[in-house]
TIMI-204778 format. One record per residue (C-alpha): residue number from 1; residue in one letter; x, y, z. Coordinates in steps of 0.02 Angstrom, whole numbers, plus 50000, padded with zeros to 5 digits. Last residue first. Layout:
% TIMI-204778
+-----+------+-------+-------+-------+
:  nr : rest :  east : north :    up :
+-----+------+-------+-------+-------+
: NUM :    A :     X :     Y :     Z :
...
+-----+------+-------+-------+-------+
This chain:
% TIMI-204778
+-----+------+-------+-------+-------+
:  nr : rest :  east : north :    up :
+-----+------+-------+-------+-------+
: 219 :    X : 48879 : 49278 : 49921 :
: 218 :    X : 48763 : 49352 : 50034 :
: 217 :    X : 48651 : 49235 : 50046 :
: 216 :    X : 48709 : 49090 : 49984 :
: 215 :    X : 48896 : 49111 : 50114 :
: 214 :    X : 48779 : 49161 : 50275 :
: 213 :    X : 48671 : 48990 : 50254 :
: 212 :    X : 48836 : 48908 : 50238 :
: 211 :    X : 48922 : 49005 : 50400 :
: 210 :    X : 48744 : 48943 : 50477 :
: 209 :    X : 48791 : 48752 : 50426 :
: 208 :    X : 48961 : 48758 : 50472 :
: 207 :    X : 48911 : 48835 : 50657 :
: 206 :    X : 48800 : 48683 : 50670 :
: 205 :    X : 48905 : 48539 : 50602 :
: 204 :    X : 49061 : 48584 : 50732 :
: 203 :    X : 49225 : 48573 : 50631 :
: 202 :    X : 49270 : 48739 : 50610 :
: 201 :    X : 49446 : 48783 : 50539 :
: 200 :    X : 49389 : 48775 : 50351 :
: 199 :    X : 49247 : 48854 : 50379 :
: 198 :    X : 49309 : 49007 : 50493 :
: 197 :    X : 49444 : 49045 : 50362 :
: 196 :    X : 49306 : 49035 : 50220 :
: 195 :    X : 49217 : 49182 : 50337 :
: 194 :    X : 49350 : 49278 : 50345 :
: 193 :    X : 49410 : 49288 : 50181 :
: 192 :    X : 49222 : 49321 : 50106 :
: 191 :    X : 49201 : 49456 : 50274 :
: 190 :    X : 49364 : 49543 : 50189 :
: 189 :    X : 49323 : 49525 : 50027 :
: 188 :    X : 49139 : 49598 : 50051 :
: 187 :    X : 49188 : 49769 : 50140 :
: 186 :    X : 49160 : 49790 : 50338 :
: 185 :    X : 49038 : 49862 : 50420 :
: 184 :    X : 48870 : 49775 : 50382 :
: 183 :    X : 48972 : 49595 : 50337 :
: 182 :    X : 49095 : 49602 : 50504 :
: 181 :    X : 48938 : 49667 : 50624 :
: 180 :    X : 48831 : 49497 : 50555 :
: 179 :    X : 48967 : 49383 : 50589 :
: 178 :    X : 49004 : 49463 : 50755 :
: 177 :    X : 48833 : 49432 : 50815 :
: 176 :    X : 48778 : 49271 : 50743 :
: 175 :    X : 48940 : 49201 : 50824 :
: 174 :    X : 48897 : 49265 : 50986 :
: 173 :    X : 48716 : 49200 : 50970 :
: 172 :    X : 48818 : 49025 : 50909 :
: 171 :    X : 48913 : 48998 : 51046 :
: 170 :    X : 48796 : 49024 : 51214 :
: 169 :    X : 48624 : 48982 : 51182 :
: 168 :    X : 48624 : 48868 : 51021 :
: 167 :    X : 48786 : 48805 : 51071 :
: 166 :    X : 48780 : 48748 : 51234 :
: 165 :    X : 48600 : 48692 : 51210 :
: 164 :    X : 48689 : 48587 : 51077 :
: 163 :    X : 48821 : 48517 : 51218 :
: 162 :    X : 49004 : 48523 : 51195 :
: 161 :    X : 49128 : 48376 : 51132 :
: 160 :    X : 49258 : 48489 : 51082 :
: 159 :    X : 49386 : 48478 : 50941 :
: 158 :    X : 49364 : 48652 : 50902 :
: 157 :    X : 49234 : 48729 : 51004 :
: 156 :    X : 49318 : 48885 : 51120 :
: 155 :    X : 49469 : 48877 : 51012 :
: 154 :    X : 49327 : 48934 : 50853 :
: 153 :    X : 49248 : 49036 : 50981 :
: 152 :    X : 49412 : 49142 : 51008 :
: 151 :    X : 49452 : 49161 : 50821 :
: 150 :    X : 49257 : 49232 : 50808 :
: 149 :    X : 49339 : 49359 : 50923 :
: 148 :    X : 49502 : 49378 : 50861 :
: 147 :    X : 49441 : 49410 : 50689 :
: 146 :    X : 49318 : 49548 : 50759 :
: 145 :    X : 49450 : 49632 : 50840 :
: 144 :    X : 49564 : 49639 : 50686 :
: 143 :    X : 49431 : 49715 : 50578 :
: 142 :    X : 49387 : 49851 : 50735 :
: 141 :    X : 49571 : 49907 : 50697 :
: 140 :    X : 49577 : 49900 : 50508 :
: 139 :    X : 49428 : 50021 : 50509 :
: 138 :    X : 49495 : 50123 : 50654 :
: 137 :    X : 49660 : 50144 : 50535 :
: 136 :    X : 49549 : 50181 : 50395 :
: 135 :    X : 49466 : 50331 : 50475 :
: 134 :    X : 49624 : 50389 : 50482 :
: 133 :    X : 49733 : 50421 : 50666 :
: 132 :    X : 49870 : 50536 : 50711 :
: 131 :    X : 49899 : 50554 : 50894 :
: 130 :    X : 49926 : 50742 : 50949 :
: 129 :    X : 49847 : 50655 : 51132 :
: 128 :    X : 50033 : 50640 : 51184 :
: 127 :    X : 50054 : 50536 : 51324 :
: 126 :    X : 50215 : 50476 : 51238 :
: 125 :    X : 50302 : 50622 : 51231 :
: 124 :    X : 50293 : 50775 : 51114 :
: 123 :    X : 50453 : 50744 : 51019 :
: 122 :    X : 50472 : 50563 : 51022 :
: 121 :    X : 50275 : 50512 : 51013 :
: 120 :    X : 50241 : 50632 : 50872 :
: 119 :    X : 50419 : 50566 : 50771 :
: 118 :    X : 50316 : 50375 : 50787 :
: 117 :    X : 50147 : 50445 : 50731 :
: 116 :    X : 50247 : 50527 : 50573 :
: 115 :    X : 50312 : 50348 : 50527 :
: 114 :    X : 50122 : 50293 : 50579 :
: 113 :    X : 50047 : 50402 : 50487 :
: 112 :    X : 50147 : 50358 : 50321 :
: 111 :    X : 50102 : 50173 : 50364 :
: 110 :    X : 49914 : 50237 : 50348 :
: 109 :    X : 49935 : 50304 : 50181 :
: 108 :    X : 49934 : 50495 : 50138 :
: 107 :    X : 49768 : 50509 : 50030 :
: 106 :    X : 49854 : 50625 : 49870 :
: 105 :    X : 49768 : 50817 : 49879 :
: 104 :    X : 49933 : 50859 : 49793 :
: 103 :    X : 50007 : 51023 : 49905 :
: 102 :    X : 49899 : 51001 : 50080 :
: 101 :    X : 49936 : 50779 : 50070 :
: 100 :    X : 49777 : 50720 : 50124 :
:  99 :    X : 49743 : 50653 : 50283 :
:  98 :    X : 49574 : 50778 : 50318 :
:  97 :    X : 49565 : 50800 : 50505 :
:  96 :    X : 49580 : 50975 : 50492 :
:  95 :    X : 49638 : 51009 : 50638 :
:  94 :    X : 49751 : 50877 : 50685 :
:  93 :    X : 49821 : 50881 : 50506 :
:  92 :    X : 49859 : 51047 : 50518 :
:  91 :    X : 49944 : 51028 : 50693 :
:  90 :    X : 50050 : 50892 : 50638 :
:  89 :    X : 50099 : 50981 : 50489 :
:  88 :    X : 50150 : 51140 : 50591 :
:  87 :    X : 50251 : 51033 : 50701 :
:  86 :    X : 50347 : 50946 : 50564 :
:  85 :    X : 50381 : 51077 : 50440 :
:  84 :    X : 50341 : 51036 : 50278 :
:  83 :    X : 50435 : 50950 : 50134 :
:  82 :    X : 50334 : 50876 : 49963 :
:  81 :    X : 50442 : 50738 : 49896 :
:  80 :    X : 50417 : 50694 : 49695 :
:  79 :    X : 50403 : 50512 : 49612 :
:  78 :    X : 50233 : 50510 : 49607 :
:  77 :    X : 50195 : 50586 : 49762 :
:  76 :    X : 50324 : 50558 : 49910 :
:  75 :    X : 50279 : 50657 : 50073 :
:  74 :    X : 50424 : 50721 : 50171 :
:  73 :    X : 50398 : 50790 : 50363 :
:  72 :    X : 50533 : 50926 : 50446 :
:  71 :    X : 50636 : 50913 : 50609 :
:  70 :    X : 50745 : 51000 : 50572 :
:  69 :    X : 50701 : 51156 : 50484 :
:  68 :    X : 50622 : 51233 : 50327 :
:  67 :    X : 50613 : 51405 : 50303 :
:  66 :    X : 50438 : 51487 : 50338 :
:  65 :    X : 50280 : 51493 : 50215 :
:  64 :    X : 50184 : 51407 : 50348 :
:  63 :    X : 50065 : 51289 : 50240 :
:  62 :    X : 50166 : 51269 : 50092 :
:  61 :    X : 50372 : 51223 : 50219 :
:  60 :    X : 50508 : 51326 : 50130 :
:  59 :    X : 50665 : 51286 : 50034 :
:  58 :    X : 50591 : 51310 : 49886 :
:  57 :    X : 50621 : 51196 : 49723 :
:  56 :    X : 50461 : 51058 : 49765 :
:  55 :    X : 50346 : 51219 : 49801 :
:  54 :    X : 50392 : 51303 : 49651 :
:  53 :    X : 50335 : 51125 : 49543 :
:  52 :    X : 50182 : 51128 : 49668 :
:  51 :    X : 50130 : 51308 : 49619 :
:  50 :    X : 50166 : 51272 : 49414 :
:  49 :    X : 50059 : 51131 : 49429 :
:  48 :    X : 49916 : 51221 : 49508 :
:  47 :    X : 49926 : 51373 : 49370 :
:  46 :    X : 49916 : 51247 : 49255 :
:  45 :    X : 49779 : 51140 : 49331 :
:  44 :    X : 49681 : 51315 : 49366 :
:  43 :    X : 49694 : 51368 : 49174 :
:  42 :    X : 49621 : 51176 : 49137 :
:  41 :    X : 49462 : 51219 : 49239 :
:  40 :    X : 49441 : 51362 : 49176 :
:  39 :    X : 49445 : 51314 : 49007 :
:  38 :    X : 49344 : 51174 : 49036 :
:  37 :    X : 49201 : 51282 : 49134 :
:  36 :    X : 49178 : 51413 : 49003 :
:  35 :    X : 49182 : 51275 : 48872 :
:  34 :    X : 49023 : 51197 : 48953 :
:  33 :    X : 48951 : 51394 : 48985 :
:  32 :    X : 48972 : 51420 : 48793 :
:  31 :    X : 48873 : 51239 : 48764 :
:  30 :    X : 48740 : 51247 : 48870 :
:  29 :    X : 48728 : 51201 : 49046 :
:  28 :    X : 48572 : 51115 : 49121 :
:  27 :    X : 48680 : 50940 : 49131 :
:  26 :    X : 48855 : 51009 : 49213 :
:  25 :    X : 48818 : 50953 : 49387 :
:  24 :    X : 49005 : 50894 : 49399 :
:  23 :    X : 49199 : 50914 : 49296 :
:  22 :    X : 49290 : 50783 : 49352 :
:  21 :    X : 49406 : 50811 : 49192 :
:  20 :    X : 49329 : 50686 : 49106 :
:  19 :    X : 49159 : 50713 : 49152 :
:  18 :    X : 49189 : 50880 : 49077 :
:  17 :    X : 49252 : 50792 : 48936 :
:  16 :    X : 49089 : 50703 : 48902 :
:  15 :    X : 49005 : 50867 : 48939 :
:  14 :    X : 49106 : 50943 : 48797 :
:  13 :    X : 49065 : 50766 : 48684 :
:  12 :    X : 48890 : 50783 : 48704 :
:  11 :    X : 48852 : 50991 : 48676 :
:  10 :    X : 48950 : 50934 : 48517 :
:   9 :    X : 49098 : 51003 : 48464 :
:   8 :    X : 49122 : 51080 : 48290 :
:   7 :    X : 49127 : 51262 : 48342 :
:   6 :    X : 49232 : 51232 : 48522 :
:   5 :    X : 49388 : 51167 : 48408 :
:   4 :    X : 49500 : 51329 : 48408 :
:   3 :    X : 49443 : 51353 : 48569 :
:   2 :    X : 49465 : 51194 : 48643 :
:   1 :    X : 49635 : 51166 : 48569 :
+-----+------+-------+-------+-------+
């Protein structure tokens, strides 16, 4: 279709469907090299296709190229399972550290991991340091630390009759603190839930008016 097209196309429209196609750094080409690039590039999704559609039939785990065995590891992708042996997929994914899925390049989601975490802790023991963990699962990790702390100050002053030098030098620095780490590290709907949480539990006037403050300017 390209070909038989590439005449009337405009240097526009190919790098519009290089874009398309994920295609990058195309803007000094011309338009030969442009439809160079997309045929290329649509050859190698073939030939990539046709590799993973094999891969799904054999009875063989893609990174070792040996017959599958018990225990193995499945990965769904739209609708299809991807098999590979289990040790040698722990041990790619260990050293690479990329969670991808080797066959689709599809992000394998955290509860995957922590299936495959579970069969790591059975077969290699429990001490095991063959752990799988995403930079996502640290994310969600230090998120649920910082709740419990600011949940900790709000028991610390709800319904309290406490001091304003005990909260301008003791509750609300702390506050300050993990309110400030939870909006730099953390994405906006996750501090915006947190912090209307902490409003409607608080009831002391002083941390209400700072999570205010915190809600105009950043909100």
């Amino acid at each position: 279709m390209l070909i038989s097209y590439s005449k009337i196309f405009t240097v526009k429209a190919i790098r519009n469907l290089c874009r398309i196609k994920g295609i990058r750094y195309i803007s000094n080409y011309n338009k030969d090299y442009l439809l160079v690039l997309l045929k290329k590039y649509n050859a190698a999704k073939i030939i990539q296709s046709g590799l993973r559609n094999k891969t799904i039939n054999e009875k063989t785990c893609p990174i070792c190229h040996e017959s599958l065995k018990y225990p193995f590891i499945s990965i769904k992708v739209n609708d299809k399972f991807f098999y590979y042996d289990f040790y040698t997929f722990v041990e790619y994914l260990n050293k690479t550290q990329d969670f991808r899925d080797p066959c689709t390049r599809q992000i394998i989601k955290d509860n995957k991991l922590m299936q495959i975490n579970k069969l790591i802790r059975y077969y290699y023991g429990k001490t095991t340091n063959k752990i799988l963990i995403s930079k996502s699962m640290i994310k969600n990790t230090d998120l649920n630390i910082i709740t419990y702390c600011l949940y900790d100050i709000l028991n610390e002053v709800q319904n309290k009759q406490i001091s304003l030098e005990v909260i301008y030098n003791n509750i609300l620095p702390r506050f300050i603190y993990y309110i400030d780490y939870l909006i730099k590290n953390h994405p906006k709907e996750d501090s915006e839930i947190i912090l209307k949480a902490c409003r409607e539990s608080m009831d002391n006037r002083v941390i209400l008016d700072y999570i205010q403050l915190i809600e105009v300017i950043n909100y």
